[in-house]
mmCIF file of the N, C-alpha and C atoms, coordinates in Angstrom:
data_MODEL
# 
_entry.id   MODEL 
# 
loop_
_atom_site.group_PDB 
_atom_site.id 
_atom_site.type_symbol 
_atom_site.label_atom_id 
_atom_site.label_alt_id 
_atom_site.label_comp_id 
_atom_site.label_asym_id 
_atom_site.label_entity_id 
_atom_site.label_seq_id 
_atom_site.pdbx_PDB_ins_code 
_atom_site.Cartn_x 
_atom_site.Cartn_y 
_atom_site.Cartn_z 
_atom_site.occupancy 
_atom_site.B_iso_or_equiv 
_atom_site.pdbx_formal_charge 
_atom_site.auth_seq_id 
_atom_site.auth_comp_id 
_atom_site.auth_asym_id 
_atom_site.auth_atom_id 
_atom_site.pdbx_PDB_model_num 
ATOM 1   N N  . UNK A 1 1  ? 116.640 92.663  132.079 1.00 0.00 ? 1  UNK A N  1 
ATOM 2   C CA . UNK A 1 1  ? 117.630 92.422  131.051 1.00 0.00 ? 1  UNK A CA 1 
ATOM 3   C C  . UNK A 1 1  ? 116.994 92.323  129.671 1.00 0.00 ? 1  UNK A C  1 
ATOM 4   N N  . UNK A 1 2  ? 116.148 91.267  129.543 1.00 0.00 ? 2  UNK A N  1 
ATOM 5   C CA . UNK A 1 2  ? 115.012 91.275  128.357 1.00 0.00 ? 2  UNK A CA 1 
ATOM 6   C C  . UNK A 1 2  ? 114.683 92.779  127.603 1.00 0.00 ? 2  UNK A C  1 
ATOM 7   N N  . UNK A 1 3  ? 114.330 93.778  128.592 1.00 0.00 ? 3  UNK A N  1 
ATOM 8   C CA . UNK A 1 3  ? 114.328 95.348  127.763 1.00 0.00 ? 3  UNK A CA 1 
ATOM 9   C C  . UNK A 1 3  ? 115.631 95.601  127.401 1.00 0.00 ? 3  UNK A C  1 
ATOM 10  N N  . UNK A 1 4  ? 116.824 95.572  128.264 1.00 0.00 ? 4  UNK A N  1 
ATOM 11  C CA . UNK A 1 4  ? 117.864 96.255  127.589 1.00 0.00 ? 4  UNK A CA 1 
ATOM 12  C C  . UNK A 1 4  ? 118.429 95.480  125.975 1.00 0.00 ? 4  UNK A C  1 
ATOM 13  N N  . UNK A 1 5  ? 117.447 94.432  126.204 1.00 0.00 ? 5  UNK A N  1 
ATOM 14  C CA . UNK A 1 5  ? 118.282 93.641  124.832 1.00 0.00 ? 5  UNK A CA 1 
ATOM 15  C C  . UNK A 1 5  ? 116.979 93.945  123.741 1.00 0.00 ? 5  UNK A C  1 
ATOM 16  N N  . UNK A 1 6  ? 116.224 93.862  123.754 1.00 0.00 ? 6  UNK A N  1 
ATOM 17  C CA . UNK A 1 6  ? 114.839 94.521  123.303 1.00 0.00 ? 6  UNK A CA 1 
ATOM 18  C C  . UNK A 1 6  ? 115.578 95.934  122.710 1.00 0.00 ? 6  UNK A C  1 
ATOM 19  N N  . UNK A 1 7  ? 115.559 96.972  123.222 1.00 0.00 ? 7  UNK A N  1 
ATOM 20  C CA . UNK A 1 7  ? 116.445 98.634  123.325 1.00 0.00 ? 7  UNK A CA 1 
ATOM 21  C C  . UNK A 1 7  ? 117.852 98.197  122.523 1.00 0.00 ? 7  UNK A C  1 
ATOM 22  N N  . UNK A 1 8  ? 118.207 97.554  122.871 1.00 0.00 ? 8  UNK A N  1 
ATOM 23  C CA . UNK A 1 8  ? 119.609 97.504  121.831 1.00 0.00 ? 8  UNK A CA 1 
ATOM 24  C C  . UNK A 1 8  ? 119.515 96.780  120.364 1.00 0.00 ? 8  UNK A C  1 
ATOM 25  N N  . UNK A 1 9  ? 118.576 95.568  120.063 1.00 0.00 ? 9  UNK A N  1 
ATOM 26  C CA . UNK A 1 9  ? 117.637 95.284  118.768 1.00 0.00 ? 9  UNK A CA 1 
ATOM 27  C C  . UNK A 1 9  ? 116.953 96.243  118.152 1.00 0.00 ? 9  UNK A C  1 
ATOM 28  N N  . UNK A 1 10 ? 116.113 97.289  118.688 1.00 0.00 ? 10 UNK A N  1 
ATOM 29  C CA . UNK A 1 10 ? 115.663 98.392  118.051 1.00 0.00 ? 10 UNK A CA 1 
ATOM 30  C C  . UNK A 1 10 ? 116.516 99.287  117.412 1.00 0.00 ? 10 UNK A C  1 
ATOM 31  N N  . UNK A 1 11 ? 117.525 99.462  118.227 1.00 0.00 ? 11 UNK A N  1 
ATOM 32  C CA . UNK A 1 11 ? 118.760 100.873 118.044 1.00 0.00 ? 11 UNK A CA 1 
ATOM 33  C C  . UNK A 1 11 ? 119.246 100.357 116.868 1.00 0.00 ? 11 UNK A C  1 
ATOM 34  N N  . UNK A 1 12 ? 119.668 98.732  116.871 1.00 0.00 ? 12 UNK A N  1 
ATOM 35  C CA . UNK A 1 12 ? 120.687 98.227  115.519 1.00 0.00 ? 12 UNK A CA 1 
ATOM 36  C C  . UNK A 1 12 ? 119.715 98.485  114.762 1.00 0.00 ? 12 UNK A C  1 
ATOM 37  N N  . UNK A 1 13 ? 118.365 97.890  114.470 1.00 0.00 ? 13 UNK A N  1 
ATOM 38  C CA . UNK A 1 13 ? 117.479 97.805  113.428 1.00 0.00 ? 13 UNK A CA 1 
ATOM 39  C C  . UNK A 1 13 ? 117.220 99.293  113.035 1.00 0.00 ? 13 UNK A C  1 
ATOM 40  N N  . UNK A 1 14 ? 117.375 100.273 113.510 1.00 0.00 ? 14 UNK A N  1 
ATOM 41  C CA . UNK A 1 14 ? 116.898 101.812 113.311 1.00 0.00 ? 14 UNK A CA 1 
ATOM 42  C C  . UNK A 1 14 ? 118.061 102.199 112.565 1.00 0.00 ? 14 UNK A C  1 
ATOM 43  N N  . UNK A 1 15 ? 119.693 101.479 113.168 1.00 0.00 ? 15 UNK A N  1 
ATOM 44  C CA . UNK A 1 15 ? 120.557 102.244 112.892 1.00 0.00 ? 15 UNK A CA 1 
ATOM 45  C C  . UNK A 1 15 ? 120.939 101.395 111.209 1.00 0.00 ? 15 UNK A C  1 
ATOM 46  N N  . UNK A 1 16 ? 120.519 100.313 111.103 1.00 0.00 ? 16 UNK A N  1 
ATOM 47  C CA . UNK A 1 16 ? 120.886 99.557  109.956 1.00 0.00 ? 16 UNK A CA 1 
ATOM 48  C C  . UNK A 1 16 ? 119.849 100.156 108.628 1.00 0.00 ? 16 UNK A C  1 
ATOM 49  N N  . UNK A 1 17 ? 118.116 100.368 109.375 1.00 0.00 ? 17 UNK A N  1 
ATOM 50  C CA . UNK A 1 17 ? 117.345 100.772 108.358 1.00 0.00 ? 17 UNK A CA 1 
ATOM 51  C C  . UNK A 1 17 ? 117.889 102.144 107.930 1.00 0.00 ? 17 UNK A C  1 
ATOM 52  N N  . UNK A 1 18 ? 118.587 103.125 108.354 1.00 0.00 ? 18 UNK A N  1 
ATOM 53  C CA . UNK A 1 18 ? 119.000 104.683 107.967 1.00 0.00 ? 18 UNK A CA 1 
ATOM 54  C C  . UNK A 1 18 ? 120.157 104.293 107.398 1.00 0.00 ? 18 UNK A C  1 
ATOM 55  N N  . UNK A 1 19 ? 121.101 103.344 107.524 1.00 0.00 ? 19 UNK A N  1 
ATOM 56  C CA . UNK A 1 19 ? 122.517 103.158 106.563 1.00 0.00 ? 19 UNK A CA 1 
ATOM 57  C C  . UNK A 1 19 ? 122.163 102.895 105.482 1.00 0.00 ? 19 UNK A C  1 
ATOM 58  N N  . UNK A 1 20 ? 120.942 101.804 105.151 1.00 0.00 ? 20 UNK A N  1 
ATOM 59  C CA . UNK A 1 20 ? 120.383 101.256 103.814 1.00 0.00 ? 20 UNK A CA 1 
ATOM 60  C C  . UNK A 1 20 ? 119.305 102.521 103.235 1.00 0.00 ? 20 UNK A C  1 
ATOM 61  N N  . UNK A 1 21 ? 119.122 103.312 103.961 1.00 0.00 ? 21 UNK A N  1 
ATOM 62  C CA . UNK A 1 21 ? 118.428 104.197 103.222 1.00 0.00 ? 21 UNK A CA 1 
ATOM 63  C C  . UNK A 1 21 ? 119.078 105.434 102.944 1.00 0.00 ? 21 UNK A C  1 
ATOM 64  N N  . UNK A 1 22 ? 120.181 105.917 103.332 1.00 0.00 ? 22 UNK A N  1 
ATOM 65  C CA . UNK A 1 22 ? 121.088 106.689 102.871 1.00 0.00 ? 22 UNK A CA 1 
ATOM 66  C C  . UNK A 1 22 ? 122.185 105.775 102.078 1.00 0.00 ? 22 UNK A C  1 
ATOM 67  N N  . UNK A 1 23 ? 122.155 104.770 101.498 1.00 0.00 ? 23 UNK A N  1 
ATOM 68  C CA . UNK A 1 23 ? 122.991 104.412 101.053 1.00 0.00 ? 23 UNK A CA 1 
ATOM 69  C C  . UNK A 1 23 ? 122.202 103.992 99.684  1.00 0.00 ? 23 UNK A C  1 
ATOM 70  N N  . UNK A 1 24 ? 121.419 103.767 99.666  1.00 0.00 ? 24 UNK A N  1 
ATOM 71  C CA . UNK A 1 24 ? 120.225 104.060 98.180  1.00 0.00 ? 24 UNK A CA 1 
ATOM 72  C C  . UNK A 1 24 ? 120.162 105.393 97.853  1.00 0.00 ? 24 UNK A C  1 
ATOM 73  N N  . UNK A 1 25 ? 120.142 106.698 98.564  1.00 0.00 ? 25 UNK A N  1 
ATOM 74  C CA . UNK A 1 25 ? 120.189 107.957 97.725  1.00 0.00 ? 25 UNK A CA 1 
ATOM 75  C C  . UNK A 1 25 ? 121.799 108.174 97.586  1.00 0.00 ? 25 UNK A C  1 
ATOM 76  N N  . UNK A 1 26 ? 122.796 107.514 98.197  1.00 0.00 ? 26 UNK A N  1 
ATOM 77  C CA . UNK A 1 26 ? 123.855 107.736 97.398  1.00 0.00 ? 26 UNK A CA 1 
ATOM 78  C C  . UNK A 1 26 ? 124.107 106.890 96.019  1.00 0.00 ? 26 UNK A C  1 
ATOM 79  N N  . UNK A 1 27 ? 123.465 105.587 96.211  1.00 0.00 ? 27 UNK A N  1 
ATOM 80  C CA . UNK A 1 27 ? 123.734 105.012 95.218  1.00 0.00 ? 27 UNK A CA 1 
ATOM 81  C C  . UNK A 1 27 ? 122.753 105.262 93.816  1.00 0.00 ? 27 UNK A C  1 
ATOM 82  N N  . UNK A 1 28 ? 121.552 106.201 94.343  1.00 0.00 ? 28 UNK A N  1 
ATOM 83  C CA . UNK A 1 28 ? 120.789 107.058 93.015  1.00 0.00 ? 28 UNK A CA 1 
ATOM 84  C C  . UNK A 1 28 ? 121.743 107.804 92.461  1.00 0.00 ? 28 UNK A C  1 
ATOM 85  N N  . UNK A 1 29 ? 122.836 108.739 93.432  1.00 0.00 ? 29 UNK A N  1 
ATOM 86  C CA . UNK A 1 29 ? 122.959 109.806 92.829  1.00 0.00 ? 29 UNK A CA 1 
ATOM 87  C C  . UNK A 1 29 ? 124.403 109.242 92.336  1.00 0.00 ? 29 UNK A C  1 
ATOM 88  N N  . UNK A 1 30 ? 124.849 108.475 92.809  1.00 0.00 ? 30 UNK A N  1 
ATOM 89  C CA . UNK A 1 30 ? 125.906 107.969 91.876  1.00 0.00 ? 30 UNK A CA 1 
ATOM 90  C C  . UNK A 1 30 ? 125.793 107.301 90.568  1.00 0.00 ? 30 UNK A C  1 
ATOM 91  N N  . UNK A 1 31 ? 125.572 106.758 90.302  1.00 0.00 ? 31 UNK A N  1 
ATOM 92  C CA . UNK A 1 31 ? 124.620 105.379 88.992  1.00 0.00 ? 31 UNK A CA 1 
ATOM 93  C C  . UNK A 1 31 ? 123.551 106.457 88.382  1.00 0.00 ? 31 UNK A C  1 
ATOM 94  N N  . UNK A 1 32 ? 122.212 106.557 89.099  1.00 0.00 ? 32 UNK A N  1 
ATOM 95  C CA . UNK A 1 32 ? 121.317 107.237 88.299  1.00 0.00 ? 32 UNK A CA 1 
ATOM 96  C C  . UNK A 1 32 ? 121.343 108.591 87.390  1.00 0.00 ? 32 UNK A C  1 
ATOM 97  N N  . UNK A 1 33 ? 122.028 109.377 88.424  1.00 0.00 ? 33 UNK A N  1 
ATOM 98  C CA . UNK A 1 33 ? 122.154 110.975 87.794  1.00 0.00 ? 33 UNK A CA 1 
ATOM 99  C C  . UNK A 1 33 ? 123.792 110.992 87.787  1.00 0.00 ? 33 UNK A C  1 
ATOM 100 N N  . UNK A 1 34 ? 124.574 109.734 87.511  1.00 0.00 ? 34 UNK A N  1 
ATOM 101 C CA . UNK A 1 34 ? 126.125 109.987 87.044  1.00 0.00 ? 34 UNK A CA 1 
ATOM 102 C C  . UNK A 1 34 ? 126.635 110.747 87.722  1.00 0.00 ? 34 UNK A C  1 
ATOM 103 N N  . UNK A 1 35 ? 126.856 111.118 89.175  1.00 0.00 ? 35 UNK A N  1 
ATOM 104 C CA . UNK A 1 35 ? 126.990 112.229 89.740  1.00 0.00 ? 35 UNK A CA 1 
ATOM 105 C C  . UNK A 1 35 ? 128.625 111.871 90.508  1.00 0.00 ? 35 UNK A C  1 
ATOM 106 N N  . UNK A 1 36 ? 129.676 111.944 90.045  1.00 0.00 ? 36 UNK A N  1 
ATOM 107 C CA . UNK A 1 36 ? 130.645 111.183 90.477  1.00 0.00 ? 36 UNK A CA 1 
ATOM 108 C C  . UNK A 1 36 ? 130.992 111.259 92.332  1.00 0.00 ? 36 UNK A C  1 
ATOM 109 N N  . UNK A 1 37 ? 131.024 112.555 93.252  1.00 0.00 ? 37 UNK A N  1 
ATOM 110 C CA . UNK A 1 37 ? 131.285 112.829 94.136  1.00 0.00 ? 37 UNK A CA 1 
ATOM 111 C C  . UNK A 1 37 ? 129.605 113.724 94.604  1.00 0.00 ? 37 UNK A C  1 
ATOM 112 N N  . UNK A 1 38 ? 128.752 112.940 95.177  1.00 0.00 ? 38 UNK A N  1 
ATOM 113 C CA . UNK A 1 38 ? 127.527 113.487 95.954  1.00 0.00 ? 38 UNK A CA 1 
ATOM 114 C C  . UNK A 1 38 ? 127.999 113.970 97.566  1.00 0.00 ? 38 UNK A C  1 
ATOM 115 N N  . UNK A 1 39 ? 127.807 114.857 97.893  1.00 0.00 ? 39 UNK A N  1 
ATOM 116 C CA . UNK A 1 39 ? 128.066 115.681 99.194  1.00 0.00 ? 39 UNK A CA 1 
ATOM 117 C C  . UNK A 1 39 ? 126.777 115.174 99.803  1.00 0.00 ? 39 UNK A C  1 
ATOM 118 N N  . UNK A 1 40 ? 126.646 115.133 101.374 1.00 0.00 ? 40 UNK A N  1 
ATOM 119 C CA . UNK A 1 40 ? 125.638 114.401 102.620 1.00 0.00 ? 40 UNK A CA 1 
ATOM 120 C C  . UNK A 1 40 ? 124.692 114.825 102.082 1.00 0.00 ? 40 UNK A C  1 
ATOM 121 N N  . UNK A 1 41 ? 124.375 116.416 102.035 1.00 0.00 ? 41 UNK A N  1 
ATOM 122 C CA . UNK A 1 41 ? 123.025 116.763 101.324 1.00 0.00 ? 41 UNK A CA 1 
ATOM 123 C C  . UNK A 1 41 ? 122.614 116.400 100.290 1.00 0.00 ? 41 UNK A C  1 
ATOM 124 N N  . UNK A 1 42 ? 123.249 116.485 99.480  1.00 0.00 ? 42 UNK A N  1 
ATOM 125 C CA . UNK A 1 42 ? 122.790 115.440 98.050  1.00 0.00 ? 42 UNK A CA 1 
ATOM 126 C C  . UNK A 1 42 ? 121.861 114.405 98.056  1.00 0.00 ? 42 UNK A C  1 
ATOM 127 N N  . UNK A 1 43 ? 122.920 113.529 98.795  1.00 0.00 ? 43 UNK A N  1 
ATOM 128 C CA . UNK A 1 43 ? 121.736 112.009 99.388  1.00 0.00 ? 43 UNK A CA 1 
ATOM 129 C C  . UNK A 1 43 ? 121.177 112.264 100.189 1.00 0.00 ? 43 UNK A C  1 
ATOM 130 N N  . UNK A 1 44 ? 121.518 112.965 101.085 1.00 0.00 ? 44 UNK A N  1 
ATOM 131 C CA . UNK A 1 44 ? 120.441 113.427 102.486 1.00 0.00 ? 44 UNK A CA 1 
ATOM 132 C C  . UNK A 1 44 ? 119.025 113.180 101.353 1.00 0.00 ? 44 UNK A C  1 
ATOM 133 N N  . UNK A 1 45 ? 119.095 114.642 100.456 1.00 0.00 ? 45 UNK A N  1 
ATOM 134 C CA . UNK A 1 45 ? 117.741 114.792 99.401  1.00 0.00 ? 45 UNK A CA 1 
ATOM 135 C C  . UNK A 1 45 ? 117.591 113.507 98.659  1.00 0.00 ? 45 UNK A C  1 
ATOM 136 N N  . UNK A 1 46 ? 118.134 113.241 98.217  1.00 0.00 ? 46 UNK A N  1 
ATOM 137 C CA . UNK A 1 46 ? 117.715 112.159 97.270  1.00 0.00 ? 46 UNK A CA 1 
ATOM 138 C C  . UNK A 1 46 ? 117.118 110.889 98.091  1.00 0.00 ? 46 UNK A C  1 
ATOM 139 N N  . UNK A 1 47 ? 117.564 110.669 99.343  1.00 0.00 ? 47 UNK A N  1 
ATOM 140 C CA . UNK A 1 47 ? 116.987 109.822 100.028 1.00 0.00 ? 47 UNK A CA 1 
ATOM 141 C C  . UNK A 1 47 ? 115.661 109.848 100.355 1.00 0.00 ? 47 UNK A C  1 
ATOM 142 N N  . UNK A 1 48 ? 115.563 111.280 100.765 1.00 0.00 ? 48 UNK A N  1 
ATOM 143 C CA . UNK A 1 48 ? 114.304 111.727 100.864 1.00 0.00 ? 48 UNK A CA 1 
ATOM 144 C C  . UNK A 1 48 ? 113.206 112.065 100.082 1.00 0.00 ? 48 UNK A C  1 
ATOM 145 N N  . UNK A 1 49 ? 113.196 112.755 99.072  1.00 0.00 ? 49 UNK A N  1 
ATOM 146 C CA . UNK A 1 49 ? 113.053 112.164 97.323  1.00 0.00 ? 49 UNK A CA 1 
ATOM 147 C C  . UNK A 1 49 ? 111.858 111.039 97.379  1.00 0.00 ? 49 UNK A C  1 
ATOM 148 N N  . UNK A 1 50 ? 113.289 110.325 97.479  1.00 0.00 ? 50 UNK A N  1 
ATOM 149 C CA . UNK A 1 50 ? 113.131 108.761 96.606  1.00 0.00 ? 50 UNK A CA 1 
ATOM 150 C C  . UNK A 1 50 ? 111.930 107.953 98.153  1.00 0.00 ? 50 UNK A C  1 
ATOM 151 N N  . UNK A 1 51 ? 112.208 107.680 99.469  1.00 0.00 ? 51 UNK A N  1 
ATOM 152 C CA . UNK A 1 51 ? 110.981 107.695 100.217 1.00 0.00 ? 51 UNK A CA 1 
ATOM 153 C C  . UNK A 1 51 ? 109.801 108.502 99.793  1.00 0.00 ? 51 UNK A C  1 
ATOM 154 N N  . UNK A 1 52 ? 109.512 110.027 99.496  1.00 0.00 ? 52 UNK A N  1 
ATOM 155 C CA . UNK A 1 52 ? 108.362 110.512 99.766  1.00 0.00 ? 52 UNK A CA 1 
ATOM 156 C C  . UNK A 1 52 ? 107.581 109.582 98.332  1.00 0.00 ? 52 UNK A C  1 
ATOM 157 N N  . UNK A 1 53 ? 108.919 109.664 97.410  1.00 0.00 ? 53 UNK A N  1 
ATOM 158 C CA . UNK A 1 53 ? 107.915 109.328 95.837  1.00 0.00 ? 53 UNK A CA 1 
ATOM 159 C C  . UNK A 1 53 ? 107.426 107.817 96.123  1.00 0.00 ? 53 UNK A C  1 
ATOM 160 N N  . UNK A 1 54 ? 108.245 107.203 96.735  1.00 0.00 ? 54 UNK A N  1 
ATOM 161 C CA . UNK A 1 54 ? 107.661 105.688 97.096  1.00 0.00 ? 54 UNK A CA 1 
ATOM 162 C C  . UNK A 1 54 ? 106.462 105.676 97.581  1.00 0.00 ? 54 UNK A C  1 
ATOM 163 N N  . UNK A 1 55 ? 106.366 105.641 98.702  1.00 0.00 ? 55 UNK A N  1 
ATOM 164 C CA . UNK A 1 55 ? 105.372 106.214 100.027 1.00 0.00 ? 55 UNK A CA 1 
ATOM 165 C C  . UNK A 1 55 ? 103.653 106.784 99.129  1.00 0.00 ? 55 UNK A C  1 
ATOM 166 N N  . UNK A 1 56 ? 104.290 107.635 98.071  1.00 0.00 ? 56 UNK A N  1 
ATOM 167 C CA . UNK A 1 56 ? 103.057 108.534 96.802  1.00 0.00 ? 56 UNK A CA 1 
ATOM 168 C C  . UNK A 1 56 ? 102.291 107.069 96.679  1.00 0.00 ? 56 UNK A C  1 
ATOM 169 N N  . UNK A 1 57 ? 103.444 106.419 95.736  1.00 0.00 ? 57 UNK A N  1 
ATOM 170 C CA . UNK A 1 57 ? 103.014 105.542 95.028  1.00 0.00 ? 57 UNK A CA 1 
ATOM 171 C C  . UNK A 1 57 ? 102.453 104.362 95.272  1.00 0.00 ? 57 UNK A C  1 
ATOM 172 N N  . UNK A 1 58 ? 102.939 103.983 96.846  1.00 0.00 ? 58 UNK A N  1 
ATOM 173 C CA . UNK A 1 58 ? 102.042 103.044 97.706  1.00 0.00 ? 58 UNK A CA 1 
ATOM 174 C C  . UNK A 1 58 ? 100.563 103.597 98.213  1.00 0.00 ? 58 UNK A C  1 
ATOM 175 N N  . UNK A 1 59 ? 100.894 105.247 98.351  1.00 0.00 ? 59 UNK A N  1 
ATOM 176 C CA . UNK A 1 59 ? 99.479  105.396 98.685  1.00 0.00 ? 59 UNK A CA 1 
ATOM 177 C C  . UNK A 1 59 ? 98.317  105.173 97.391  1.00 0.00 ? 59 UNK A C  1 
ATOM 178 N N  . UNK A 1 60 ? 98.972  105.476 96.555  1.00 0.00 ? 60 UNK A N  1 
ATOM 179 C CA . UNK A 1 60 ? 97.766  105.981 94.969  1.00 0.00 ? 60 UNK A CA 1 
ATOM 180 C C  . UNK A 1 60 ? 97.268  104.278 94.470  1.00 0.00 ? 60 UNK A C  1 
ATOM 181 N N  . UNK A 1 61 ? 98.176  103.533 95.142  1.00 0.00 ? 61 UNK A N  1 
ATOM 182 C CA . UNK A 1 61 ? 97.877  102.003 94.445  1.00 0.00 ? 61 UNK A CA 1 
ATOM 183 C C  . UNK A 1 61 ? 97.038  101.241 95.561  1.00 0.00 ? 61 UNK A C  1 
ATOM 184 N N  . UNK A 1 62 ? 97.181  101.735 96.903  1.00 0.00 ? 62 UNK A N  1 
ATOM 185 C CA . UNK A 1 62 ? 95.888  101.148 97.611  1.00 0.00 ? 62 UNK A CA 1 
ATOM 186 C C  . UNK A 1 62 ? 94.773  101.952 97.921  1.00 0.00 ? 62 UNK A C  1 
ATOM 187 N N  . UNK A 1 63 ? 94.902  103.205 97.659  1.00 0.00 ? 63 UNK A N  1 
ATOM 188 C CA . UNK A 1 63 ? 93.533  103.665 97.003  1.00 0.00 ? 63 UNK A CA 1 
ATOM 189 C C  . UNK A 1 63 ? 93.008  103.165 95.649  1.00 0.00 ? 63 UNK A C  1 
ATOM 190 N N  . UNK A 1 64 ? 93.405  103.167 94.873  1.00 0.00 ? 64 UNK A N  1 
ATOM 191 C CA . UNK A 1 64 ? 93.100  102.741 93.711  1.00 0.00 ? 64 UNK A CA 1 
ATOM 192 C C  . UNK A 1 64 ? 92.922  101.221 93.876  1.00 0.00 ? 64 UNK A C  1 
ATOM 193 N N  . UNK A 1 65 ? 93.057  100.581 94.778  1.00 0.00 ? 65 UNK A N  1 
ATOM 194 C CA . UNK A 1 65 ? 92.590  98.758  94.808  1.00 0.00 ? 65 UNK A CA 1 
ATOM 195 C C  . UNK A 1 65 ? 91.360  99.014  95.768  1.00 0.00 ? 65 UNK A C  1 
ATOM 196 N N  . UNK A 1 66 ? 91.404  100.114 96.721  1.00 0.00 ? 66 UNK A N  1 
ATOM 197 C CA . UNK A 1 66 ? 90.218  100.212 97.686  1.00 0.00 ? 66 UNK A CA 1 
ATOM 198 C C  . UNK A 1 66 ? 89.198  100.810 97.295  1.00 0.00 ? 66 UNK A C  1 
ATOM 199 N N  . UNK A 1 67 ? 89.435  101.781 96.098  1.00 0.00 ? 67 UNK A N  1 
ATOM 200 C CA . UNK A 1 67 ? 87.640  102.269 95.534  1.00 0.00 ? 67 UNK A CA 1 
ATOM 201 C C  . UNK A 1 67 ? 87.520  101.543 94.101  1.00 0.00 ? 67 UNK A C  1 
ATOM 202 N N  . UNK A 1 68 ? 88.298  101.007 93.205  1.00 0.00 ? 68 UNK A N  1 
ATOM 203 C CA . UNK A 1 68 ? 88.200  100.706 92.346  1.00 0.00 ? 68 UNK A CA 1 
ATOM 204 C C  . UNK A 1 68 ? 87.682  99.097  92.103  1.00 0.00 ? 68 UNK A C  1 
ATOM 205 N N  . UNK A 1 69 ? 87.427  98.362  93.178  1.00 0.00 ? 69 UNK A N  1 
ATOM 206 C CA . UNK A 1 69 ? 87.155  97.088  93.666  1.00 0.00 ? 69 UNK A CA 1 
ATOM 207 C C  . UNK A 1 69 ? 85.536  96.837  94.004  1.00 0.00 ? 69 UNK A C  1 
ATOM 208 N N  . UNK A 1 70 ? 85.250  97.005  93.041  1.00 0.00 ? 70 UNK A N  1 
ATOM 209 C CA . UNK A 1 70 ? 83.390  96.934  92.907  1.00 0.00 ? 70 UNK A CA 1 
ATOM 210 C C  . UNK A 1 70 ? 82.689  95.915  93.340  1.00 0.00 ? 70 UNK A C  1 
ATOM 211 N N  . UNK A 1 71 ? 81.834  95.509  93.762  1.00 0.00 ? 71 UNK A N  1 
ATOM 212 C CA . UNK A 1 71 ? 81.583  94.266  93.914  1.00 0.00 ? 71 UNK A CA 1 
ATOM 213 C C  . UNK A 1 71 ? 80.769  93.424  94.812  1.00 0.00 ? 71 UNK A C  1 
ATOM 214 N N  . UNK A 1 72 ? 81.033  91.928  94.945  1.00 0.00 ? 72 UNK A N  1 
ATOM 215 C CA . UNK A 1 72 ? 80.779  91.189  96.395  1.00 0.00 ? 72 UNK A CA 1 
ATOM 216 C C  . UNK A 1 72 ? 81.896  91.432  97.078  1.00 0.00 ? 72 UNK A C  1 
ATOM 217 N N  . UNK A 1 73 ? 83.121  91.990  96.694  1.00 0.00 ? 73 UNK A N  1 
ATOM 218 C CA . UNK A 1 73 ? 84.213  91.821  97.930  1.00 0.00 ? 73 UNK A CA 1 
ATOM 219 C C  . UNK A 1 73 ? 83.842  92.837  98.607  1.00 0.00 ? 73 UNK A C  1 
ATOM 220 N N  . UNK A 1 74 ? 83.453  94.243  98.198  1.00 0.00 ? 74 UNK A N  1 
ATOM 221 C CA . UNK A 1 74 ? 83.115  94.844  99.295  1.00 0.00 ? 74 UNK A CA 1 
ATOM 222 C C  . UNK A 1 74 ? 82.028  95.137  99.787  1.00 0.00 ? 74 UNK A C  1 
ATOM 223 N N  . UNK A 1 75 ? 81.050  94.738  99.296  1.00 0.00 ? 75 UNK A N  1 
ATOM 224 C CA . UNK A 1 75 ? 79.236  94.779  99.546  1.00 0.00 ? 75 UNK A CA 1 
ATOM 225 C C  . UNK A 1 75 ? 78.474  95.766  99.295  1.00 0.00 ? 75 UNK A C  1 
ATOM 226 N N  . UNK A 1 76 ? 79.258  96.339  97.946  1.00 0.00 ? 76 UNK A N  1 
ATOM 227 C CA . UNK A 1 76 ? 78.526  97.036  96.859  1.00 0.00 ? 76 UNK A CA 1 
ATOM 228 C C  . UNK A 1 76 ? 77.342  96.083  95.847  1.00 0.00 ? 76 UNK A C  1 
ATOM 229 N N  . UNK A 1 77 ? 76.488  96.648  95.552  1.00 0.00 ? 77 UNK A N  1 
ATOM 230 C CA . UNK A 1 77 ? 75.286  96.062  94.762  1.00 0.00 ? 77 UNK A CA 1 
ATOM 231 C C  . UNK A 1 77 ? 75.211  96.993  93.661  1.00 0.00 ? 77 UNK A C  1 
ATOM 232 N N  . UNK A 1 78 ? 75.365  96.136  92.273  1.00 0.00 ? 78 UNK A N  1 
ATOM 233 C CA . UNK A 1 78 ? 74.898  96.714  91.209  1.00 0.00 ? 78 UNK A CA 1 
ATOM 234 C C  . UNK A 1 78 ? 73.919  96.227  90.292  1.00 0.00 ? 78 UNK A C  1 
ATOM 235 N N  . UNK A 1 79 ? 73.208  97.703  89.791  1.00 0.00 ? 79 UNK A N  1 
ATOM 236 C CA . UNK A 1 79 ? 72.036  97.471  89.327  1.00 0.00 ? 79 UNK A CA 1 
ATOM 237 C C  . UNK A 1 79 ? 72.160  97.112  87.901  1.00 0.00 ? 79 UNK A C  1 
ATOM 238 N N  . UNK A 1 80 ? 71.897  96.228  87.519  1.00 0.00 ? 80 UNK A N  1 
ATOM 239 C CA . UNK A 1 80 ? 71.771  96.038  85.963  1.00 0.00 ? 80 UNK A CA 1 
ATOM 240 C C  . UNK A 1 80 ? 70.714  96.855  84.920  1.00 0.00 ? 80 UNK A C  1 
ATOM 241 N N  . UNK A 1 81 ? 71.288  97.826  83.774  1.00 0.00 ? 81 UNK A N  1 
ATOM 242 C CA . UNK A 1 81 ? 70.463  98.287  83.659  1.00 0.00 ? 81 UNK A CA 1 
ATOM 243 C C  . UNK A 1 81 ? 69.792  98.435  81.740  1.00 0.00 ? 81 UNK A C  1 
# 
């Protein structure tokens, strides 16, 4: 019983995270680009969009904390010169 309720917590949580994320590229394309009536594809894209550019920008900011972090935190040695 424990799995089937496990399996039915996942399904809501999968099915709630895709309502809130199609419901942010409708609400880009409504509000942001003034778009009065957006068709599925519209937000379909814009949803998708708006994840990949996120996703960019999480990657470029923990690279940029992971090489740009000189130091004793990561057990780099610099030479004074």
């Amino acid at each position: 019983m424990n799995e089937v309720v496990g399996a039915a917590v996942a399904g809501a949580s999968l099915a709630v995270g895709a309502a809130i994320w199609l419901l942010a590229g409708y609400l880009i394309q409504r509000f942001a680009f003034r778009n009065p009536e957006p068709t599925y594809a519209i937000v379909f894209a814009t949803s998708l969009s708006a994840s990949m550019l996120l996703f960019s920008f999480v990657a470029l900011l923990t690279f940029h904390i992971r090489y740009n972090n000189s130091g004793a935190a990561n057990g780099l040695v610099q030479t004074v010169r």
